[in-house]
N, C-alpha and C positions, 0 to 999 in steps of 0.2 A: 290230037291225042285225047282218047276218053280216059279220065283218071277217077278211081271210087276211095273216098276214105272211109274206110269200113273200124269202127271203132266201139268200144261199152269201156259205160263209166259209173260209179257209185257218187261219187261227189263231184264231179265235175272237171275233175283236171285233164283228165284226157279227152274230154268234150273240146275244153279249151286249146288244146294242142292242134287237134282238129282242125276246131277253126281258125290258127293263126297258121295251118298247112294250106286250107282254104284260102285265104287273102292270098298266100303267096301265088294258087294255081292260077286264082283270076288276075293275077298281074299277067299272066306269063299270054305272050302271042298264041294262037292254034291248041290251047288248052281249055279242054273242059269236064269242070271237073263237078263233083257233088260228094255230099257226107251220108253217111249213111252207118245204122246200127246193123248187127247182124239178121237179128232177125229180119227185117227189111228188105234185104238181098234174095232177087230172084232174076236180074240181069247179069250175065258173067260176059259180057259182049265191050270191056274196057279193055283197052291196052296195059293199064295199070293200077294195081290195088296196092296200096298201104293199108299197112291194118296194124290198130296199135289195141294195147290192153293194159289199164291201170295193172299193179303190182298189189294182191288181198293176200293176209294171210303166208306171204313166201310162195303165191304163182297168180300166173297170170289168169286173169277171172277167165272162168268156167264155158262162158258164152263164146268167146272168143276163141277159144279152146275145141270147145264141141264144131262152133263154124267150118273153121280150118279141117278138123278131121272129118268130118262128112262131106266135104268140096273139096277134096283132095286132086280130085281127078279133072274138077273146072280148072286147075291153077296150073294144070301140064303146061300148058303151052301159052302162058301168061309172064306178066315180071312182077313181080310183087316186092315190096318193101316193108319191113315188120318196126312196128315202134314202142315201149314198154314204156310206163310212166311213174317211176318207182322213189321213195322216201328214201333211200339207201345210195342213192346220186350225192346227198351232204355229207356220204362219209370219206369224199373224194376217190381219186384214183386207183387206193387200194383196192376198192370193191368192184373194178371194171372186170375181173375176172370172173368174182362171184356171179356177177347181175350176168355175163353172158352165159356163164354154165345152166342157170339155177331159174333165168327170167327167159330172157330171150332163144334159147336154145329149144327148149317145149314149143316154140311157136313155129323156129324157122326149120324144126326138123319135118313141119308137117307139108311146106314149099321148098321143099331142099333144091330140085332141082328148077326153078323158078324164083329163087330169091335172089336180089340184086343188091339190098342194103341190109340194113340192121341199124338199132339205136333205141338208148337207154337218153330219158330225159327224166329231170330232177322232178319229183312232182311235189306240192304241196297241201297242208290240213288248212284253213281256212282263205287266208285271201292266193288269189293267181299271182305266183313268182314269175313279172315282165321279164324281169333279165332271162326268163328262157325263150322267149320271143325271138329273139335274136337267132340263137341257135338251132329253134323249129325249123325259121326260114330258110337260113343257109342247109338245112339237111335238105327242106326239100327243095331246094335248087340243083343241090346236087344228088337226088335221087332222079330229077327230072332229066340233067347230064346220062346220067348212066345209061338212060333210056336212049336205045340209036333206033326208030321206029323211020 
């Protein structure tokens, strides 16, 4: 299975989310995977795209945004998984409603009929919060599950 993690970042946290998705593709048997910014994308010939976007401002940056909507029609007949990296994860549970309406919603409306997952990870301002390590991994184990190729 070819897998692209197509991601943009301002400070890095969704860089890093990235690459602890990465560690996990290369553990996995018959996977192979690579990172990758959007502008960069000019092969659409994977089985599967994750594509995540830090949280600027109350949405998801611009790049990531624009990607999605002018490649609309590469993601027909793809699976794709969308991942948001947003400050508003420490306000617990409450805000699982907001982050989907208001983060993640803008993204997967643009793979509606191609999207397989979704997910909001905590992100943070100066050092990388490990304890999301954890939860990177197990998403994309089971973003990889979903996938029946």
């Amino acid at each position: 299975m070819k897998v692209c993690i197509i991601y943009d970042t301002k400070r890095g946290s969704a860089r890093q989310i990235a690459r602890w998705m990465m560690e996990e593709l290369e553990d996995l048997d018959n996977v192979k995977a690579e990172m990758k910014k959007p502008s960069e994308i000019s092969d659409f010939g994977h089985d599967l795209f994750i594509i995540g976007s830090p949280i600027y401002w109350e949405k998801p940056m611009k790049s990531v945004v624009d990607f999605l909507s002018s490649n609309q029609n590469n993601f027909k007949d793809k699976k794709v998984a969308i991942f948001v990296v947003c400050i508003a994860e420490i306000f617990g549970k409450g805000t699982e409603k907001y982050i989907k309406n208001h983060y993640l919603k803008p993204l997967e409306e643009k793979v509606s009929g191609s999207l397989i997952k979704s997910k909001s990870f905590k992100g943070w301002m100066r050092k990388p919060d490990c304890k999301q390590e954890k939860n990177v991994k197990e998403w994309t184990r089971g973003v990889i599950k979903e996938c029946s190729f």
